[in-house]
C-alpha positions in Angstrom: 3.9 1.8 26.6 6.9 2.2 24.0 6.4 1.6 20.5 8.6 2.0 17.9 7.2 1.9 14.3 9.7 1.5 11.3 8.9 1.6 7.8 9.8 3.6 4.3 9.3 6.0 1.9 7.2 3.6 -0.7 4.2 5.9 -1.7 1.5 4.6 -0.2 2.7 2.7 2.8 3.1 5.8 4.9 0.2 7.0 5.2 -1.7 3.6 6.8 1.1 3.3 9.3 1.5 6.7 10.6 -2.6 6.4 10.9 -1.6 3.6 13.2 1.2 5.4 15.0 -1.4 8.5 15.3 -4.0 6.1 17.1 -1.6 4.7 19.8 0.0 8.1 20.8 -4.2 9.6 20.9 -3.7 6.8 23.7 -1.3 8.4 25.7 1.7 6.1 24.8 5.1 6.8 24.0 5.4 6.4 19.8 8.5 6.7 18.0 8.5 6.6 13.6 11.3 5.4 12.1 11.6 6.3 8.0 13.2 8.1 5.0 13.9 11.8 5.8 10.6 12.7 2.8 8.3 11.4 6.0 9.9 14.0 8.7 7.0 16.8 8.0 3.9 14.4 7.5 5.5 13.0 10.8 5.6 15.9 13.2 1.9 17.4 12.4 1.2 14.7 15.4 2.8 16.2 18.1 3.1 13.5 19.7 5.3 11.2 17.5 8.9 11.4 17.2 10.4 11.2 14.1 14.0 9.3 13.4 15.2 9.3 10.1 17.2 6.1 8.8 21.1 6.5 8.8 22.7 3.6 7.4 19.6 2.4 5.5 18.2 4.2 2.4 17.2 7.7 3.4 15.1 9.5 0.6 15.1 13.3 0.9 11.9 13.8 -0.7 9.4 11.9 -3.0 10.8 13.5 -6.3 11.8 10.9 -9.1 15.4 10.9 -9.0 15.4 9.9 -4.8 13.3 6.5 -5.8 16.1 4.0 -5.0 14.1 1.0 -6.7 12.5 3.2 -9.6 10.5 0.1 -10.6 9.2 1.9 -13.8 12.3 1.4 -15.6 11.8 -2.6 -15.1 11.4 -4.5 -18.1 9.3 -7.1 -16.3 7.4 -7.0 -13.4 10.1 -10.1 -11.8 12.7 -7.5 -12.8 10.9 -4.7 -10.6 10.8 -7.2 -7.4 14.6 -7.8 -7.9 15.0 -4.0 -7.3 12.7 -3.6 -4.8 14.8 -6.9 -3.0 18.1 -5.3 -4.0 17.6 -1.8 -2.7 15.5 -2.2 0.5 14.6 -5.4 1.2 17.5 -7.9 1.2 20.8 -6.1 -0.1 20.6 -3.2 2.6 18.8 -5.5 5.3 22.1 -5.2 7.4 21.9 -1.5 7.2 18.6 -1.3 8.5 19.4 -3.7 11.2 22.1 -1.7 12.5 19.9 1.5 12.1 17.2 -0.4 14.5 19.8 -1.9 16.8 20.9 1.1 17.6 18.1 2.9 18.4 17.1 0.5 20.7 20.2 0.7 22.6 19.5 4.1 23.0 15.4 3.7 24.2 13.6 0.4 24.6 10.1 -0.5 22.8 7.7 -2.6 24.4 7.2 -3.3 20.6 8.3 -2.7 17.1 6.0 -2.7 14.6 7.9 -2.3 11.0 6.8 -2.8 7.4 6.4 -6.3 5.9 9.3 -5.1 3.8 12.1 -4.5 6.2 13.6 -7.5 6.9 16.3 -6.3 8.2 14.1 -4.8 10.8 12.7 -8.1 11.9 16.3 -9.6 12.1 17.6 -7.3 14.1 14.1 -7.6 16.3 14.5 -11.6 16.1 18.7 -11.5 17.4 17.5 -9.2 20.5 14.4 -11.2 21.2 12.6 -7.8 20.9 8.5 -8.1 20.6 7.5 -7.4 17.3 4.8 -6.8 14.7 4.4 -6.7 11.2 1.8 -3.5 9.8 1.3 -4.3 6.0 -1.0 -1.0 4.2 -2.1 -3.4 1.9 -2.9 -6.8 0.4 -0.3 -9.5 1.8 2.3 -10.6 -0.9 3.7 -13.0 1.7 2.2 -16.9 0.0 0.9 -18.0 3.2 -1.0 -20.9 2.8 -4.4 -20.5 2.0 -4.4 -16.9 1.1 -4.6 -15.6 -2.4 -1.8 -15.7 -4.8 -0.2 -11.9 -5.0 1.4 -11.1 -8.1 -0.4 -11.1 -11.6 -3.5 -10.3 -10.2 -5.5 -13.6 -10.5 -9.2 -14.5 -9.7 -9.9 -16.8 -7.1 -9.6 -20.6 -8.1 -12.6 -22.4 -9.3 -11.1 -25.5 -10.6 -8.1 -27.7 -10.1 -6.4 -25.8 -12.8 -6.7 -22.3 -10.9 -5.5 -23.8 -8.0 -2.2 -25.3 -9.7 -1.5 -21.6 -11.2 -2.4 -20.0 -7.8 0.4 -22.9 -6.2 2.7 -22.0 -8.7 2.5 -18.7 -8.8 3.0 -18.3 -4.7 6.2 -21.3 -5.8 8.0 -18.5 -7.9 7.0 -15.6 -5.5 9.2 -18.0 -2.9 11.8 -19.0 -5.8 12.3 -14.7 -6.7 12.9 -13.8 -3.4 15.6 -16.7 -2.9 17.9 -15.6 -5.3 18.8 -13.1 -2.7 19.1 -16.0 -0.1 23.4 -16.3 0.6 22.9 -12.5 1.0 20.5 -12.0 3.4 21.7 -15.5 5.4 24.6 -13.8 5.3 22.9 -10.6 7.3 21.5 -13.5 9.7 24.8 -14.6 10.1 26.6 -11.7 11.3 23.9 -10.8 13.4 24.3 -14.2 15.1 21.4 -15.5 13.7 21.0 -19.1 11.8 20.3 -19.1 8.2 17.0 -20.1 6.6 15.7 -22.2 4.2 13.8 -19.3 2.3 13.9 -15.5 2.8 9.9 -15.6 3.2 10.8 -18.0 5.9 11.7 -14.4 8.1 8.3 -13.4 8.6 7.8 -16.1 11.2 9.8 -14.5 13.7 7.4 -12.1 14.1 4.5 -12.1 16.9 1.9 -10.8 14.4 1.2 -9.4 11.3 -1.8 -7.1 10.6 -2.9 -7.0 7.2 -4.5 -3.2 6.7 -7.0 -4.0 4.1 -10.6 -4.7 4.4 -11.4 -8.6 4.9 -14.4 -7.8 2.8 -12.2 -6.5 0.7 -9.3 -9.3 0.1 -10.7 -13.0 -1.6 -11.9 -15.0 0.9 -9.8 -17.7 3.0 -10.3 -21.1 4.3 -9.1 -20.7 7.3 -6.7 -17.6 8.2 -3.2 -18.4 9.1 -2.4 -18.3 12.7 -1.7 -14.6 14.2 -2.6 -12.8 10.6 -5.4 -10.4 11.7 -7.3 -8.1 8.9 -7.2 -4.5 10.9 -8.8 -3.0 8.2 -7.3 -0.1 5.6 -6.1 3.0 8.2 -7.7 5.9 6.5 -6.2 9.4 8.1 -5.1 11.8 5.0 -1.9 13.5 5.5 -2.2 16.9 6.6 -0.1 18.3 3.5 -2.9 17.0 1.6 -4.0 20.6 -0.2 -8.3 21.2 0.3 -10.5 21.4 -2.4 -12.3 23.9 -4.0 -14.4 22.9 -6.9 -13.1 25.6 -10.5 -16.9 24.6 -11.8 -19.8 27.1 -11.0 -22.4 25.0 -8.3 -25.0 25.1 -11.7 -22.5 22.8 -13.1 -24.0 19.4 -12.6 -22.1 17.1 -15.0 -20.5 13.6 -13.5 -17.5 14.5 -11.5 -14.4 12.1 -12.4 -11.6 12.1 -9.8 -8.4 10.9 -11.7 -5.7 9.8 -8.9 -3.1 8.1 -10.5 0.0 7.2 -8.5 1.6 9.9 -5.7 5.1 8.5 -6.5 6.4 8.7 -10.3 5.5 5.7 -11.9 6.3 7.0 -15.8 2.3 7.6 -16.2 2.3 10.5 -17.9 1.3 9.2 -21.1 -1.6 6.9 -19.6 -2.8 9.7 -17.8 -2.2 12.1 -20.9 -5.1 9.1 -22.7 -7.6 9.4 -19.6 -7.8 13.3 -19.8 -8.6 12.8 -23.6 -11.4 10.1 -22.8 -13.0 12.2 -20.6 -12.8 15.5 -23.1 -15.0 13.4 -25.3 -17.8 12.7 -22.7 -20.3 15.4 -20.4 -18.2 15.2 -17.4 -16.1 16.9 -15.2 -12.3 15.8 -14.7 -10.3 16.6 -11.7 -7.0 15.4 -12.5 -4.3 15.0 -9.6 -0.7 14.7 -10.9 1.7 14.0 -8.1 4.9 13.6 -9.6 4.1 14.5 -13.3 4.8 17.8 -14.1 2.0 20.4 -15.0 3.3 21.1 -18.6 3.9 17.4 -19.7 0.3 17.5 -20.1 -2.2 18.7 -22.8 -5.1 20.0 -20.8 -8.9 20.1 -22.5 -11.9 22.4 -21.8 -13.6 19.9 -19.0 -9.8 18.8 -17.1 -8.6 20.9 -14.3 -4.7 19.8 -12.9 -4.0 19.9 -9.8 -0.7 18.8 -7.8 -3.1 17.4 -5.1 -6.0 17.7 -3.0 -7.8 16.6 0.1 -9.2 12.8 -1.7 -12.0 12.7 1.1 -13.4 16.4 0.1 -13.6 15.3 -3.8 -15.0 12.2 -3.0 -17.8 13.6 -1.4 -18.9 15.1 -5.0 -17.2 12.9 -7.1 -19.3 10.3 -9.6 -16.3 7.5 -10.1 -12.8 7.5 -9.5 -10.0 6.6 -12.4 -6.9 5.4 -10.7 -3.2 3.4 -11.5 -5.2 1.0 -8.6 -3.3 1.8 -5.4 -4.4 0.2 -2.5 -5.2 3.9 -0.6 -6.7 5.0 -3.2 -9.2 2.3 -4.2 -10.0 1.7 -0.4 -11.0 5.6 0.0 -12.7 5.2 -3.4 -15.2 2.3 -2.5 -15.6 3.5 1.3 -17.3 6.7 -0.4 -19.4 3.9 -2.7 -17.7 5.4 -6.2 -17.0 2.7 -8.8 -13.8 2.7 -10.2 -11.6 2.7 -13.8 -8.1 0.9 -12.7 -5.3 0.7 -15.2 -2.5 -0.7 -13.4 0.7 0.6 -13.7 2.2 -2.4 -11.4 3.1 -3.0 -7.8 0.2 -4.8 -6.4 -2.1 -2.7 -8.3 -2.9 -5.8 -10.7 -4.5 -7.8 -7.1 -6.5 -4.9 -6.2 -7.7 -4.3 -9.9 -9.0 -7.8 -9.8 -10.8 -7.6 -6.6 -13.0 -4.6 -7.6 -13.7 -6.4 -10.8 -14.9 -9.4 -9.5 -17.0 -7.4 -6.7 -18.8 -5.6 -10.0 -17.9 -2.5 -8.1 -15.4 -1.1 -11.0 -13.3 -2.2 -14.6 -10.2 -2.6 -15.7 -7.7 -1.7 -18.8 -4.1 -2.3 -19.5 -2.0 0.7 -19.6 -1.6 0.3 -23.0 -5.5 0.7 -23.8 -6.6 3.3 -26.2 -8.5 6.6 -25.4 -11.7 5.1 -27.4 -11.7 2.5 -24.7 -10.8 4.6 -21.7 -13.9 6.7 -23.1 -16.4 3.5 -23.5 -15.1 2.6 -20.2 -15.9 5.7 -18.3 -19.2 5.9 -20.2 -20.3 2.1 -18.4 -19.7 3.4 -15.1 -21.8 6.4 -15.9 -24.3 5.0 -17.6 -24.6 1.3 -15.6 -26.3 1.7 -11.7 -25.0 -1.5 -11.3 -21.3 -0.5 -10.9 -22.6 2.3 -8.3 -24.8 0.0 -6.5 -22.1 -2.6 -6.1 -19.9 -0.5 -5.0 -21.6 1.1 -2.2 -22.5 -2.7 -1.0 -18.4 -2.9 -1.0 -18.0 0.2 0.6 -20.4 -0.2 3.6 -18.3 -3.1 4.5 -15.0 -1.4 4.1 -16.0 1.8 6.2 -17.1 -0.6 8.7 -14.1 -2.5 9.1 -11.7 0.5 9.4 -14.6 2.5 11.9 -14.0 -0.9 13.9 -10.8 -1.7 13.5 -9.2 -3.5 16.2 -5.2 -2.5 15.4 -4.6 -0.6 18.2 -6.1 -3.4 20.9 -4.0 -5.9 19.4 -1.0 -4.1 19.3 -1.3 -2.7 22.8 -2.2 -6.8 23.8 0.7 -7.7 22.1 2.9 -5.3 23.8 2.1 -6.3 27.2 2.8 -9.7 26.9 5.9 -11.6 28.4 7.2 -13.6 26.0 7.5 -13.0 21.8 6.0 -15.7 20.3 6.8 -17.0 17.0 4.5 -16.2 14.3 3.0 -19.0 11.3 5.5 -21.5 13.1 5.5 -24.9 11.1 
């Protein structure tokens, strides 16, 4: 069978999918992977993908700082950094990425398409051809379906009538953001000979299915799931430029290993991070500090810290005593599938709604960004010092691992893609 997967260059969303993508070609069918140009290499390690970069759409080069078309981290709210996410790939160039798709249809079918939860102009283009199509989210689902958690500020489920109000009116404004871009993407709709809709949210229900690539153990529990959303659970291949490990402490050297991932893409962290390495200078441990997109000499480094650009997450892990991280969803599902409790200070992006999840599984804590090093320290110290943070985490993590060993994404995607008919997805 045909599949074409489309998606972008938004940190951690690559990774998941092309773990999908790798799955279904292991299968023997034909898989194409639409994204930004920065995806091309990571792509082409499986030889048995093909690799199209965007054309019209927004095409980043590489993953430096200055190819980020949304950079988020100069948002002055976190409202403001879903207007330029909506602005720079999800509504505003939506017609650009439908013309992209269109067109490599005409030149090769798909038995499906299975894009990002963030192109819509993917699933237009999908919904004006009546082409079979699937949504692949790498993480938690922002969309407010009913009965699934709020996604935003990062709330605990509701206990009382007064949680659930806030949890109603939070998913209210998620739908009330994303319609201030509504004349412009009906307008998309329009030229694509499609009829407008009431909400942009209201997009997602053209699609056949959506696969949410988290662990259900994971994500707060539901009621009842809505109809074709299927947990697939998180899609856990490492890319292969992902550099090995080799420990710079002597095998005598038996203090606490601390992994400190923060963000892959530049989220203006430095200074947070800059705080962690000085926490952990002050207690017995070891600190392995990736930086991604910081550069080496923005740092001060300390006797116990060794910097690295990156590493292979699943060889540290395997030594590692707890994991400090911004709270990305790839990293905190690798963290707790490896049983480590984890120190999240989010930096934004859904970071907050996995934070609170790890929190209310006892499996890690949480700071703000603006926390001091005395805290980060006392912080760090708990997780060290309190088996029950360990303890709970492994519990987490045996159900993670499981769910991802198990995971039925490529069954359902190949079932979807033999069907007849596309049919319409959370209808009503």
């Amino acid at each position: 069978m045909r599949f074409l997967f489309t998606t972008w260059e938004g940190g951690g969303n690559v990774a998941p999918t092309l773990t999908v993508a790798r799955k279904l070609a292991d299968r023997g069918h034909l898989v194409r992977f639409m994204c930004d140009e920065s995806a091309r290499k990571a792509t082409l390690e499986h030889r048995r993908i093909a690799f199209m970069p965007w054309r019209r759409a927004p095409n980043r080069p590489d993953g430096s700082p200055a190819s980020c078309p949304v950079k988020d981290w100069e948002a002055n709210s976190p409202q403001e950094g879903i207007q330029r996410l909506m602005d720079k790939i999800m509504v505003a160039p939506a017609g650009d990425y439908a013309q992209d798709l269109l067109e490599e249809l005409d030149r090769e079918p798909a038995d499906l398409v299975v894009t990002s939860e963030m192109l819509l102009g993917v699933m237009a283009a999908c919904e004006s051809r009546d082409q079979r199509t699937a949504v692949f989210s790498a993480n938690l689902c922002f969309y407010p379906f009913p009965g699934m958690p709020a996604f935003g500020p990062g709330l605990p489920p509701a206990k009382t009538d007064e949680d659930r109000a806030l949890h109603l009116a939070v998913k209210a404004g998620t739908i009330a953001l994303f319609d201030t871009g509504l004349s412009s993407y009906n307008a998309t709709r329009l030229r694509l000979g499609l009829a407008p809709l009431d909400h942009v949210t209201d997009q997602i229900n053209s699609v056949a299915l959506f696969l949410v690539g988290t662990s259900e153990a994971f994500d707060f529990p539901v009621d009842a799931l809505p109809e074709k959303l299927r947990y697939v659970g998180p899609q856990l291949d490492e890319l292969g430029g992902t550099r090995s490990w080799r420990s710079p402490w002597t095998k005598k050297d038996q203090r606490p290993l601390a992994l400190v991932g923060f963000s892959t893409t530049f989220q203006n962290h430095a200074a947070a991070l800059q705080k962690v390495v000085d926490a952990c200078s002050l207690l017995s441990i070891r600190a392995l500090v990736t930086l991604g997109q910081i550069e080496p000499g923005s740092l001060r480094s300390t006797k116990n810290a060794h910097f690295v650009k990156s590493v292979s997450h699943d060889a540290v892990m395997k030594e590692a005593a707890l994991v400090i991280t911004h709270g990305g969803h790839g990293t905190v599902m690798r963290a707790l599938s490896f049983g480590l409790p984890l120190l999240i200070i989010p930096h934004g992006r859904d970071q907050n709604n996995n934070a609170i999840r790890v929190v209310e599984r006892g499996a890690g804590l949480k700071l703000e960004a603006g926390s001091s090093v005395s805290e980060i320290e006392y912080a760090i110290r708990r997780l060290i010092d309190e088996p029950s943070f360990s303890r709970n985490a492994k519990r987490l993590g045996k159900a993670i691992r499981s769910e991802s060993e198990q995971s039925p994404v490529v069954s359902l995607l190949e079932s979807l893609a033999t069907q007849t008919e596309q049919t319409p997805c959370f209808a009503g």
